[in-house]
C-alpha positions in Angstrom: 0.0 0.0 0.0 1.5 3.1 -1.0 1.6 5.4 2.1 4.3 7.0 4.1 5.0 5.7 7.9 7.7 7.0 10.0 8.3 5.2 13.5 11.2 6.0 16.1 14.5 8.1 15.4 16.1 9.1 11.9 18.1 11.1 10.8 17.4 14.1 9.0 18.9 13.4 5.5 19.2 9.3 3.7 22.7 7.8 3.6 24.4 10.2 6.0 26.2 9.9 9.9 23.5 8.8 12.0 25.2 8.2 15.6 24.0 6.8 19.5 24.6 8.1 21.9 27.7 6.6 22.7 29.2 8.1 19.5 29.2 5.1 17.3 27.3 4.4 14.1 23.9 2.9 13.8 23.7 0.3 10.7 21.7 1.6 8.0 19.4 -1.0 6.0 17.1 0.0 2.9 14.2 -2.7 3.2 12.4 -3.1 -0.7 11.1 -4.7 -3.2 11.1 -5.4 -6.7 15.1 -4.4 -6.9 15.3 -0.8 -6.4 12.3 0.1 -8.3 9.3 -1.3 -5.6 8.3 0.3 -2.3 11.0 0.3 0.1 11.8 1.2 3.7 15.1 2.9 5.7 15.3 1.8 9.1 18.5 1.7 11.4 19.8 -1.3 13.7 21.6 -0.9 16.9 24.1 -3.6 15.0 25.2 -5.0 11.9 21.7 -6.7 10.3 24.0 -9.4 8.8 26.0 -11.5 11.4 24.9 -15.0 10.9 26.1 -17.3 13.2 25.1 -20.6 12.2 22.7 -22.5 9.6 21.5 -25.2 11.5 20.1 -27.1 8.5 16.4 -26.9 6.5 13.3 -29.0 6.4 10.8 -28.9 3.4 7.1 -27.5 3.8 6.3 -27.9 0.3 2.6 -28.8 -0.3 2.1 -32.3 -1.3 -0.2 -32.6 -4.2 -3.2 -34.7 -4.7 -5.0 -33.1 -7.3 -3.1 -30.9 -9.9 -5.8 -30.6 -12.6 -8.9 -30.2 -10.6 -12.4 -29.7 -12.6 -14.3 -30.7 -9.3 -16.0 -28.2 -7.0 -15.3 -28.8 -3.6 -16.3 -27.7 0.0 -13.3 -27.9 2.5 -14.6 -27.8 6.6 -11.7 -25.7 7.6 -12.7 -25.9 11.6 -11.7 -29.8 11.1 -7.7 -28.5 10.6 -6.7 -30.0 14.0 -4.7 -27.7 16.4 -1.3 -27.5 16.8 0.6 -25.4 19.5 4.1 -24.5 17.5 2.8 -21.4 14.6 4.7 -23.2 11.7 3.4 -26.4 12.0 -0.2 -25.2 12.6 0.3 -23.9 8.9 -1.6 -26.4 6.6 -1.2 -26.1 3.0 -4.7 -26.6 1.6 -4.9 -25.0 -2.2 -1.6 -23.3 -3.9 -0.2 -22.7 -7.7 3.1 -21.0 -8.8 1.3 -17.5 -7.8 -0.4 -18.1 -4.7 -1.1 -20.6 -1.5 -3.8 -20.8 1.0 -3.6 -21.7 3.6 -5.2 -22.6 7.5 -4.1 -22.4 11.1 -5.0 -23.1 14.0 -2.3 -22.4 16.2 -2.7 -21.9 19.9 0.6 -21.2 21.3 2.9 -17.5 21.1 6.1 -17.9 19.0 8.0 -17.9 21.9 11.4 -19.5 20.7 12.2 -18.3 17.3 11.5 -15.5 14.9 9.9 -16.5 11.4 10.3 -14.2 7.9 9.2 -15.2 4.8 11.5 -14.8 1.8 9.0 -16.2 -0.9 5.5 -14.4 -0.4 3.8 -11.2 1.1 1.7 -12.8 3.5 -2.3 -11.9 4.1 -3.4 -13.0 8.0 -7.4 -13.3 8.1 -8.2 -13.8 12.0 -11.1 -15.9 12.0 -10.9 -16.2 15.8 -8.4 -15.0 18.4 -6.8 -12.0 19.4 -3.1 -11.0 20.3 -0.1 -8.7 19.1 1.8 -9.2 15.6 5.1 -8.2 16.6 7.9 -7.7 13.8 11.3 -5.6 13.0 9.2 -3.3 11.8 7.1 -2.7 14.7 4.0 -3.9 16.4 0.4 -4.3 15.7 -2.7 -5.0 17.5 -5.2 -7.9 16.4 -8.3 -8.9 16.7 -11.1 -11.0 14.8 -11.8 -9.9 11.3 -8.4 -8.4 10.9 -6.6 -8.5 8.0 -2.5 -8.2 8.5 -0.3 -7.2 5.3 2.7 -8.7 6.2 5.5 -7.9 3.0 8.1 -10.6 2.2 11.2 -10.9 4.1 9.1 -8.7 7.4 10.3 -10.6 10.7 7.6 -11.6 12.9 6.0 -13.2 15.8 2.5 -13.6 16.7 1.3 -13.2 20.4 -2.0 -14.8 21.0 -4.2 -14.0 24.3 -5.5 -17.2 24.2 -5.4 -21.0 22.4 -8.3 -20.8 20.5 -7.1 -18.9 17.4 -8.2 -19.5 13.5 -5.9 -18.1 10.6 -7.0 -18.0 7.3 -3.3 -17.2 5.3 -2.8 -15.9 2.1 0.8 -16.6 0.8 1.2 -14.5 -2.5 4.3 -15.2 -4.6 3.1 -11.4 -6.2 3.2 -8.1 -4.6 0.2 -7.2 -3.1 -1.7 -4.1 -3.3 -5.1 -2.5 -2.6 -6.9 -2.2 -5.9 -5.3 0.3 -8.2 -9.0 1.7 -9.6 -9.3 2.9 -5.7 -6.5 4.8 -6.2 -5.4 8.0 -7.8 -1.5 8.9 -9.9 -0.1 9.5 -7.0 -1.7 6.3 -4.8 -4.0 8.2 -2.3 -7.2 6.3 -1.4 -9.8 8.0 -4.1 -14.0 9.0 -3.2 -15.8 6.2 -4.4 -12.8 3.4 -2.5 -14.8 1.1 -0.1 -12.1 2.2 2.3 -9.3 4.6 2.8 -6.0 5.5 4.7 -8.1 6.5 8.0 -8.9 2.6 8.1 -5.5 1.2 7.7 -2.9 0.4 10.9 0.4 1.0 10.9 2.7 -0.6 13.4 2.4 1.9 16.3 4.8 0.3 18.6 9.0 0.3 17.8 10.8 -2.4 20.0 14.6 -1.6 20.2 16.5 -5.0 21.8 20.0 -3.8 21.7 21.4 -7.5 22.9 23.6 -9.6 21.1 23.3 -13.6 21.9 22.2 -16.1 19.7 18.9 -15.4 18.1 16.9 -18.0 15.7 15.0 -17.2 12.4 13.2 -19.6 10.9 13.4 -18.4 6.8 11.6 -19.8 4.6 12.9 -19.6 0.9 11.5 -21.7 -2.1 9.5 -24.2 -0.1 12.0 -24.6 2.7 12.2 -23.6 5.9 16.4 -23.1 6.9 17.1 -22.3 10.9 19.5 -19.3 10.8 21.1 -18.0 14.0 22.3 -14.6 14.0 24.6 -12.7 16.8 22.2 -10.5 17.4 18.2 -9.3 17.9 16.4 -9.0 14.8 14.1 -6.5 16.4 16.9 -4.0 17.2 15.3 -1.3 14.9 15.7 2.3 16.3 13.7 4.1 13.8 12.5 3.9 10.2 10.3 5.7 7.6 9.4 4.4 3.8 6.7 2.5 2.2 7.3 -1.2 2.6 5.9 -2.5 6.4 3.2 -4.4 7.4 -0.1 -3.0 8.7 -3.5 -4.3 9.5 -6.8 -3.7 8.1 -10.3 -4.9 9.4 -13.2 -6.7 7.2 -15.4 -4.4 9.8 -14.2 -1.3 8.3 -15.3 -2.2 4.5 -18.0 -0.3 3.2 -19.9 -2.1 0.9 -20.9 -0.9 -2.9 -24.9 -1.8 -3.6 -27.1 -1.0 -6.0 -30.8 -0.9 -7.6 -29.3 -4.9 -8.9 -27.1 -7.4 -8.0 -23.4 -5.8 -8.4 -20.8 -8.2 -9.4 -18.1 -9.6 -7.2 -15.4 -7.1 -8.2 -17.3 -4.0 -5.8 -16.4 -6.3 -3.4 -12.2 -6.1 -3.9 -10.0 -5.2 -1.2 -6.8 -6.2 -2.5 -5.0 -7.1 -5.4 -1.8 -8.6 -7.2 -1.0 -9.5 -11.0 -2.4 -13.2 -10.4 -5.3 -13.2 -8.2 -7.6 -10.5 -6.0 -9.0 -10.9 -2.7 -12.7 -9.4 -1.9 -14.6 -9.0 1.3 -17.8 -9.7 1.8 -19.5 -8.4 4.1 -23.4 -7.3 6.3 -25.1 -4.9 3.8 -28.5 -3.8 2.3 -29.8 -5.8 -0.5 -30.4 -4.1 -4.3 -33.3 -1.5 -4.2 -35.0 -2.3 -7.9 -39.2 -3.8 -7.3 -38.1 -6.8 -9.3 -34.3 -7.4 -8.1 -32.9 -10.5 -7.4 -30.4 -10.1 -4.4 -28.9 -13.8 -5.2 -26.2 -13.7 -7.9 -26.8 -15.0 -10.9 -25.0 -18.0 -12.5 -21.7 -17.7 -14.1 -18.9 -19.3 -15.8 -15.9 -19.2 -14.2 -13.7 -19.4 -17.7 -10.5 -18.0 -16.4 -10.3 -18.5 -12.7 -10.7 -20.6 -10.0 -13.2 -19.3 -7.0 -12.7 -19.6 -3.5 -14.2 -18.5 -0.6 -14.0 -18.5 2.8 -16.9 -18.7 4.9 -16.1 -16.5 8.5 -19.8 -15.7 10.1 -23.6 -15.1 9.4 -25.6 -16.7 6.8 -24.7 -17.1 3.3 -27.4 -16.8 1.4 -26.6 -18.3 -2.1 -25.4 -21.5 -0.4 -27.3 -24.3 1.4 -25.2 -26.5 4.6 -22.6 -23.8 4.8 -20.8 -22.7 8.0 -18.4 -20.7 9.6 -14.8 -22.2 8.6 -16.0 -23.6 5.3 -14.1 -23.3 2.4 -15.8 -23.6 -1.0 -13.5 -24.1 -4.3 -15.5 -23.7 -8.1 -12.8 -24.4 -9.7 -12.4 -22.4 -13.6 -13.7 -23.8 -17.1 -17.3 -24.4 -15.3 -20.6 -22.4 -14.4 -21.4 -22.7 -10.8 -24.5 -20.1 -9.0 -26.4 -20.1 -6.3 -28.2 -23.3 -4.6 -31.3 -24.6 -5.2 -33.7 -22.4 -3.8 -31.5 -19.5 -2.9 -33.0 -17.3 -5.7 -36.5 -18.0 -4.5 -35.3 -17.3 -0.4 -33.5 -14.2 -1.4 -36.5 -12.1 -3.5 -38.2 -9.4 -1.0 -35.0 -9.9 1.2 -34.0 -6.6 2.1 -30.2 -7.2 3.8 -27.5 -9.7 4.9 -25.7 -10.5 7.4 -22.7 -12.4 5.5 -19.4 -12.1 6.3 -16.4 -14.4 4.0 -13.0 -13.6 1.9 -13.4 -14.6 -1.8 -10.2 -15.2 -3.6 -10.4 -15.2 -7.1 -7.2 -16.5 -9.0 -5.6 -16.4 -12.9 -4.3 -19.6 -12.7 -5.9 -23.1 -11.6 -5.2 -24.1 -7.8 -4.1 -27.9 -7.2 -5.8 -29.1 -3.7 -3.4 -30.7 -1.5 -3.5 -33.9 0.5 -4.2 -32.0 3.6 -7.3 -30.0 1.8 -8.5 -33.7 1.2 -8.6 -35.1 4.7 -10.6 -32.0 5.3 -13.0 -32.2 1.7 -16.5 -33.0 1.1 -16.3 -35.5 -2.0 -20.2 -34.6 -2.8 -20.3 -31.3 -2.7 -20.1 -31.0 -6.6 -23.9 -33.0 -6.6 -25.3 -30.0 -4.4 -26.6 -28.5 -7.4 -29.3 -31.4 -8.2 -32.5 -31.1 -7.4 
């Protein structure tokens, strides 16, 4: 998101002496993307951001696949993703391509003894349940149920949960991500008619400056693989920074939906977007306002992308047997529309109470053999009367 945040102590002028107080040098570090032509952050360490210590080894978390070319539309009962205490491992890989990987988590323990960064993907946190603190090198952020977090790649992080009953819906995108760029004017400002703007958006609000050396594990994960790096010093040793590039949080609550006098297509819904895939919210919101509308949507062809969505709370109205933690897949190259039935509930209905995260991708998504042990293998017949 293209907005300027400044946290902590800077100097006055990029590149030039920046001292502590005991006279010697803090370490400088330009944090972007996309080489040197992406968004990008300054921020200065208490020490050197490079000392690595030791590589301890790696371990693989690439998805196992057990459908690549899928023409079957599924329904996944995310709640069913068993609980796991350690953050990584509650991670489960459930739909991915080359562009993008979805994920669920149910982890209910703080990241307590390591630090985790992604090098591969910008990473979008849906809390489904639970609340806590994100905490990163780039300073903290409050978090709560319906929150969206926009963590960028290679951001250092930890997640502090209040309690053990936490849900994750995770978005790994192998593409930048951005709020939609028709929201947007030239220069990146939030425009009128945007379903949200700046005012809704948190930045980290909290610096922590650990100014320790020791032995300190990160957990990176490049190309699949997860390598334990020790490094001689705190990652979260940041004394100030200002740019672009950090990660900040968003809530579903504070989208303000689009209607009309008909049904408006799924694109009023967008909240963010990359080359290869968007991600809407929907959410509670009056019905269309024409005598003779039809609040259910129509049927359509998904020709060129695969459809899911993730169901968080209320009542779906276009859907029969679907509840909170379901995940429905239509996958592209086939119509798919509303249950039997839903049309004829939804006439004279004048709002709803919905609440779900549609992702919408450019390329087909192979399921995975942990979004199996989770499927219903009937789904697909829900259509027959």
């Amino acid at each position: 998101m293209p907005f300027y945040h400044t946290l902590g102590n800077i100097p006055p002028k990029r590149h030039t002496i920046f001292k502590k107080p005991d006279g010697n040098l803090y370490y400088e570090q330009l944090f972007g993307t996309i080489g040197f032509d992406g968004m990008s952050t300054n921020m200065y360490h208490c020490h050197r951001p490079t000392q690595v210590k030791e590589i301890k080894g790696s371990y693989s978390v690439a998805p196992k696949i057990a459908i690549g070319n899928n023409i079957k539309s599924y329904r996944f009962h995310g709640f069913k993703v068993d609980p796991e205490k350690d953050y990584l491992e509650s991670r489960k890989n459930v739909l991915t391509n080359s562009d993008v990987s979805i994920l669920l988590s149910a982890p209910q323990a703080s990241t307590t003894d390591y630090f985790y960064k992604n090098t591969d993907a910008d990473e979008l946190i849906f809390v489904h349940r639970g609340s806590g603190k994100f905490r990163s090198h780039l300073g903290n952020l409050d978090f709560k149920y319906g929150d969206y977090i926009l963590v960028p790649r290679g951001t250092i992080y930890k997640l502090d949960f209040d309690s053990s009953d936490n849900r994750l819906f995770i978005v790994e995108s192998r593409r930048p991500i951005y709020t939609p760029k028709r929201y947007r004017n030239w220069f990146g400002q939030l425009l009128e008619h945007s379903p949200f703007c700046e005012r809704d958006l948190r930045a980290p609000y909290e610096l922590e400056t650990n100014d320790v050396k020791g032995e300190f594990l990160i957990k990176v994960k490049k190309q699949d693989e997860i390598f334990d790096m020790v490094y001689a010093s705190h990652p979260f040793d940041v004394v100030g920074y200002d740019g672009f590039n950090f990660p900040y949080a968003f809530s579903i609550h504070d989208f303000e939906p689009i209607t009309g006098r008909v049904h408006q297509p799924p694109p009023v819904h967008q909240t963010f977007e990359t080359d290869a895939f968007v991600v809407c919210s929907f959410v509670p919101r009056l019905y269309d306002y024409h005598p003779d509308a039809i609040p259910a949507p129509y049927n359509h062809s998904n020709i060129d992308s695969d459809e899911v969505l993730y169901y968080v709370d209320g009542d779906f109205m276009s859907r029969n047997d679907i509840d909170a933690g379901h995940i429905s897949l239509h996958p592209a190259g086939i119509p798919h529309g509303p249950h039997p039935g839903a049309v004829e509930r939804s006439i004279g209905q004048t709002k709803t109470d919905e609440l779900a995260v549609m992702i919408d991708t450019f390329k087909p998504l192979m399921v995975t053999e942990e979004a199996m042990k989770i499927a219903d293998e009937n789904y697909h017949k829900s259509w027959l009367e």
